[in-house]
C-alpha positions as CSV (number, residue, x, y, z in Angstrom):
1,X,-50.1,60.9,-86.0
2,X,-49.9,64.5,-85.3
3,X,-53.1,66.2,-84.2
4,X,-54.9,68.9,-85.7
5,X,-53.3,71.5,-82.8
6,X,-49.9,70.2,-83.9
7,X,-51.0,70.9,-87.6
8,X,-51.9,74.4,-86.7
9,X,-48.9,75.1,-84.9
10,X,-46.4,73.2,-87.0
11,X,-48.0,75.1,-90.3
12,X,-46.4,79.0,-89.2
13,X,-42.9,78.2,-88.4
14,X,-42.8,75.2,-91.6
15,X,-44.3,78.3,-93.8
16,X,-41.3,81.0,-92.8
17,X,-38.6,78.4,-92.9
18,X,-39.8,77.5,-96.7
19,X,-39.7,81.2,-97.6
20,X,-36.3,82.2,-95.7
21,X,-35.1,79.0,-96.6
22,X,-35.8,79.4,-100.3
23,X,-34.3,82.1,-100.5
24,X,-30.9,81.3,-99.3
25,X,-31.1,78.4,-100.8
26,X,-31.4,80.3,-104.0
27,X,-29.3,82.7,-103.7
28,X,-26.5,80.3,-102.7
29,X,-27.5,77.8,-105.8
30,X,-26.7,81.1,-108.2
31,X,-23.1,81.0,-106.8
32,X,-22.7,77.4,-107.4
33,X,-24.4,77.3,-110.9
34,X,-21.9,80.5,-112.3
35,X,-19.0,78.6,-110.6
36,X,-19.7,75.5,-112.4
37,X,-20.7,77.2,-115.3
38,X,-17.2,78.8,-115.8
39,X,-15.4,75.4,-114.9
40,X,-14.4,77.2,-111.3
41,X,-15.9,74.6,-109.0
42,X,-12.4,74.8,-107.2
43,X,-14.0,77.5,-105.3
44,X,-17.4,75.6,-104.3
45,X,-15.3,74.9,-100.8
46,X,-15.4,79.0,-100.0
47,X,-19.3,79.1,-100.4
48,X,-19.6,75.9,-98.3
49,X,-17.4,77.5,-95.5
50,X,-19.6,80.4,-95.8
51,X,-22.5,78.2,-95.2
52,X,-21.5,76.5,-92.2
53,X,-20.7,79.3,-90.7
54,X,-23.3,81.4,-91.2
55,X,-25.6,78.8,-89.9
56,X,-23.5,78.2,-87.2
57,X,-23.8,82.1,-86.8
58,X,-27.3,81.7,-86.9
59,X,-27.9,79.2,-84.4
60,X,-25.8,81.1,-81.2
61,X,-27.8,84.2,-82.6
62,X,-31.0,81.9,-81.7
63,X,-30.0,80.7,-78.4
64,X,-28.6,84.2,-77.3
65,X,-31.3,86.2,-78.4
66,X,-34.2,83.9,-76.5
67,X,-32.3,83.7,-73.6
68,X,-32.3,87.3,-73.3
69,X,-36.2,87.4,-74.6
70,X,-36.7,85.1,-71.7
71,X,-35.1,87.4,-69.0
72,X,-37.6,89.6,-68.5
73,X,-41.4,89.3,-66.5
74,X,-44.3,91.8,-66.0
75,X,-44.2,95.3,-67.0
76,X,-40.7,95.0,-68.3
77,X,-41.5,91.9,-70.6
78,X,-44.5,93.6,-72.4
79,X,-41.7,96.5,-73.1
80,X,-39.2,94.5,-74.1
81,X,-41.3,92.9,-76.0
82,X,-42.7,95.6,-77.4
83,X,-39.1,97.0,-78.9
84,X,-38.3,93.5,-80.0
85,X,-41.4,93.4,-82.2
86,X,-41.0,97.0,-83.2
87,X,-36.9,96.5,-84.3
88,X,-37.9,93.0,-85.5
89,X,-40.0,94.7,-87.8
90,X,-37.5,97.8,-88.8
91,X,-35.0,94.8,-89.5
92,X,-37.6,93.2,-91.7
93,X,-38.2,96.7,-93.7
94,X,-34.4,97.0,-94.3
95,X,-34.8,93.5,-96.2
96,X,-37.8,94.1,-98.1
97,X,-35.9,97.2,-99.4
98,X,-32.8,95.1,-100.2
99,X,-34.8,92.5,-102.3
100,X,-36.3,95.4,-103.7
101,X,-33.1,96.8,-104.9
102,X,-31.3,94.2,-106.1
103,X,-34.2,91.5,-106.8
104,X,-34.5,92.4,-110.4
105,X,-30.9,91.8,-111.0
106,X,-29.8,89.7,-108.2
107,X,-28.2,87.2,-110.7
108,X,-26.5,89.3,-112.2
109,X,-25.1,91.0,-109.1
110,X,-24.0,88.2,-107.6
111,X,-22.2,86.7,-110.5
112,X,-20.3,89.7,-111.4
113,X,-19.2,90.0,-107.6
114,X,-18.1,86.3,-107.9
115,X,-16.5,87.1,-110.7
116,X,-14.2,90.2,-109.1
117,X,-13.4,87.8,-106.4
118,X,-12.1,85.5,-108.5
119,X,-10.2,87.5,-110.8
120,X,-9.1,90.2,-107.9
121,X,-7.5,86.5,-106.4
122,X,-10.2,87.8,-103.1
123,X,-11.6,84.4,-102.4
124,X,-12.3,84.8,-98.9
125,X,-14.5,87.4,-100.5
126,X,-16.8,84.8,-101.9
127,X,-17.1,82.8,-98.2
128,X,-17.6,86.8,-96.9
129,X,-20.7,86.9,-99.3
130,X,-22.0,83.6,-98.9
131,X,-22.1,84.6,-95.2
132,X,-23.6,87.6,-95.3
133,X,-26.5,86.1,-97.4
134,X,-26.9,83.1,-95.1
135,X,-26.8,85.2,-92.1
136,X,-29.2,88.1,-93.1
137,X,-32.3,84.7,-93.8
138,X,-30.9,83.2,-90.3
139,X,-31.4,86.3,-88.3
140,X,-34.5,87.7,-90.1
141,X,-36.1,83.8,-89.8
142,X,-35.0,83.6,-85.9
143,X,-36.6,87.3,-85.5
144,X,-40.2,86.1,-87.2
145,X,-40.2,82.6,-85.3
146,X,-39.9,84.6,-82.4
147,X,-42.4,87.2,-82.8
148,X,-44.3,84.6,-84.2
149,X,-43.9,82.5,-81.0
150,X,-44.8,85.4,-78.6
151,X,-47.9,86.8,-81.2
152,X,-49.4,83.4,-81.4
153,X,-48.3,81.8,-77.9
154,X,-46.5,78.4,-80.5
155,X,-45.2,75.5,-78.7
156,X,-41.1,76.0,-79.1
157,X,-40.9,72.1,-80.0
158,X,-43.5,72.6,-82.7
159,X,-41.1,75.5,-83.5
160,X,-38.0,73.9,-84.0
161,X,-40.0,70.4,-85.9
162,X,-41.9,72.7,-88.5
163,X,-38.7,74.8,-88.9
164,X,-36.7,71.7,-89.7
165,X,-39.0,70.7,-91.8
166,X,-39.7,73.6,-93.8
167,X,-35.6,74.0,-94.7
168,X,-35.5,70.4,-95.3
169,X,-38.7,71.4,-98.0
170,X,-36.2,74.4,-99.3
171,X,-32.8,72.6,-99.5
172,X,-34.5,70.0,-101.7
173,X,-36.4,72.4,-103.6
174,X,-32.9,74.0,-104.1
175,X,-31.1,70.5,-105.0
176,X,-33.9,70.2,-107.5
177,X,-33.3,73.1,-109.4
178,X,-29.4,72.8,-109.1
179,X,-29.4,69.9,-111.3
180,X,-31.6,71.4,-113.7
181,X,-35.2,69.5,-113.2
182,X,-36.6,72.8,-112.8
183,X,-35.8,76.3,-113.6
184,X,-37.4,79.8,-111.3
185,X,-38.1,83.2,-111.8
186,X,-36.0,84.4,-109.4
187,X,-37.3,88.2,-110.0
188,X,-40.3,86.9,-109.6
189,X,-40.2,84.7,-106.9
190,X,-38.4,87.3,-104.6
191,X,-41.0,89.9,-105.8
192,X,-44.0,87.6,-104.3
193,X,-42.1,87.0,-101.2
194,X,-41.6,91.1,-101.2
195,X,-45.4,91.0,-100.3
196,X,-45.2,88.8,-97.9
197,X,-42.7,90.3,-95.9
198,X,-44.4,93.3,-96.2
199,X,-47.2,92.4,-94.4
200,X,-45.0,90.7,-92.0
201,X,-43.3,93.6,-91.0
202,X,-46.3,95.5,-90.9
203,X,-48.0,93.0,-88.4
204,X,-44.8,92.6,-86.3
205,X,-44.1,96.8,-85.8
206,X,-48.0,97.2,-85.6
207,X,-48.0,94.3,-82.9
208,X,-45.3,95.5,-80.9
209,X,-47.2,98.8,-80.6
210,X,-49.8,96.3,-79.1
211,X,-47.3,95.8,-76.1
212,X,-46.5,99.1,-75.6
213,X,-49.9,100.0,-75.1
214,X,-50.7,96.9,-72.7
215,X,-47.6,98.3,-70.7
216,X,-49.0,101.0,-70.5
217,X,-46.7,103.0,-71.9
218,X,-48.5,104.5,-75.7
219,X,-51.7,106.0,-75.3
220,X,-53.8,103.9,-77.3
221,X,-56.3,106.4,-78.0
222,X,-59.2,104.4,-77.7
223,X,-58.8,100.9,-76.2
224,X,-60.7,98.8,-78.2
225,X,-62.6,99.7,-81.8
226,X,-63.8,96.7,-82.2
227,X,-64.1,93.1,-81.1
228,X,-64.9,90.1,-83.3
229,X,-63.4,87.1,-81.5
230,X,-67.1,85.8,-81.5
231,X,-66.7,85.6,-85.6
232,X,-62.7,85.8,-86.0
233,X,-61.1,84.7,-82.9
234,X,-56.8,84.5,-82.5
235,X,-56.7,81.5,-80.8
236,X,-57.6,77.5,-81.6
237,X,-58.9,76.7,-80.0
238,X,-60.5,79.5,-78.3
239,X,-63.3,77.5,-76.1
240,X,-66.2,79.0,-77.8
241,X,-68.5,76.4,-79.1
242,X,-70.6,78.1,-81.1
243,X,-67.6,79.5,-83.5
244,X,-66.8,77.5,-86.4
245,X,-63.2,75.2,-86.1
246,X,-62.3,76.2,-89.1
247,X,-62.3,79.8,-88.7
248,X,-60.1,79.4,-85.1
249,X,-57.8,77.9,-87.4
250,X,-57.4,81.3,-89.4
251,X,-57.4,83.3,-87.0
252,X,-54.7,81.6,-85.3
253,X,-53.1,81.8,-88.6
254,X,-53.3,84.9,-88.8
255,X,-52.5,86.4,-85.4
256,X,-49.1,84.1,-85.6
257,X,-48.3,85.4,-89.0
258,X,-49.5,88.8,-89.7
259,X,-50.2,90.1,-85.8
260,X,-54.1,89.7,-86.2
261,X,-55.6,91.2,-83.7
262,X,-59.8,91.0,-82.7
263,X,-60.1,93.1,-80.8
264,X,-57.4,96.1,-82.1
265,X,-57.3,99.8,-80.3
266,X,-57.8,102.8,-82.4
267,X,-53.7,103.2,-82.6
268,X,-53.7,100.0,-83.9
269,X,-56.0,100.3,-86.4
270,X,-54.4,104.0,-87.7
271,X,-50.8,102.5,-87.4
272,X,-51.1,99.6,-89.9
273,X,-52.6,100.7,-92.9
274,X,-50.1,103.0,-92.7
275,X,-47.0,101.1,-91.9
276,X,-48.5,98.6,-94.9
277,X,-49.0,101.0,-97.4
278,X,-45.7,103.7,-97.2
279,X,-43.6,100.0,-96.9
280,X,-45.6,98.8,-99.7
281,X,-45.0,102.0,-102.5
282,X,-41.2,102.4,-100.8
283,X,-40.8,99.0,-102.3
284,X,-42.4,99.1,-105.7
285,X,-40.4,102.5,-106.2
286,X,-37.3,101.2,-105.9
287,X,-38.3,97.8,-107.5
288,X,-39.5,99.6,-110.6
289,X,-36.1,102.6,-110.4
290,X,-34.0,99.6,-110.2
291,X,-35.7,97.3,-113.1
292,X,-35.1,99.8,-115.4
């Protein structure tokens, strides 16, 4: 049986792979349903070449992109670091606002491009977009199970288990709803995971500022505003006896998730209220201009 570290560690990288997961998974089971809908299931081969690839994309993107991480110690580490968190987080942005433009609609979107592929006799077209759809969840999942990783110091193996766990969770979510046991809200469902990556993104550019200023390369204004790790502490567990288990737990949580941070400097503390709310009202604009 898995102990109660594992549990904490497994639960971060199990949670992101559900989410990205889901909503590939998703997308990808709108494709299938409009092709079986209109008796085209000839075509189901293209969107299955798209996902193999795409995951095979995905997977060289992982190994690549940690060795590189890896090649670095010191000074130059914390920088690298530091503009891998940062762009991480600039990718993640770039997402949020393309859920929030074509979330409302995405069905529709995606059936009438199915449909010009189709009828414009551009099938590769429809393995081109099932690519790109696959390939956008890979490389934003690889990026937050790595900032993840680095933010909450996650055993990789307890990284790759809770990620193959949590897309085994989303494919059969996804085969569920394909054969009609249950339906989703998709506009819904990709607006709740909006928020989510918002705060993500927010904790991962916010973070990466962290580095810079431990490299010594941003004037943190004033090094530390605060420090709760008596009450809130990032790590479990952090060897203090007299704090609660429970509240290690959530703070470890929260350090691997959302860049938690006990003991932030006052650039810190400006920067991500900030980044959160501009992201945050960037989003709901263009979620509300394009719901119209």
């Amino acid at each position: 049986m898995l102990n109660q570290i594992s549990l904490v560690d497994l639960a971060v990288p199990l949670f992101l792979a559900v989410r990205e997961g889901l909503e590939a998974v998703l997308v990808v089971i709108i494709i299938l349903l409009y092709l079986k809908k209109t008796q085209k299931k000839i075509y189901y081969k293209f969107v299955y070449l798209g996902i193999i690839l795409a995951v095979i994309s995905s997977i060289i993107f992982s190994i690549l992109f940690n060795m590189l991480l890896g090649g670095f110690s010191g000074l130059a580490e914390e920088v690298f670091e530091g503009f891998t968190f940062v762009i991480s987080g600039i990718f993640i942005v770039t997402l949020i606002l393309w859920i929030s433009r074509e979330g409302p609609k995405i069905r529709e979107t995606l059936e009438n491009k199915i449909e010009v592929s189709i009828s414009t006799q551009k099938i590769l077209s429809i393995t081109s977009l099932t690519y790109v759809i696959i390939i956008r969840e890979g490389i934003e999942l690889v990026l937050l199970l790595t900032g993840t990783s680095s933010v909450g110091s996650l055993n990789q193996i307890d990284v790759v288990i809770g990620s193959i766990i949590g897309l085994t969770i989303a494919i059969i979510i996804g085969i569920i709803i394909f054969f009609g046991f249950r339906s989703i809200n998709l506009s819904k469902f990709f607006k709740a995971t909006n928020l989510i990556l918002i705060l993500f993104a927010a904790g991962l550019i916010t973070y990466g500022i962290h580095e810079f200023i431990e490299g010594g390369v941003i004037n943190p204004i004033i090094e530390e505003v605060w420090n709760i790790k008596h009450i809130l502490p990032e790590v479990f567990p952090d060897g203090n006896t007299a704090t609660p288990e429970f509240l290690e737990i959530i703070g470890s949580l929260l350090r691997a998730l959302f860049g938690y941070n006990a003991n932030p400097a006052l650039l810190e503390v400006i920067i991500y209220p900030i980044l959160l709310i501009s992201i945050g009202l960037i989003s709901l604009y263009i979620w509300r201009r394009n719901n119209k």
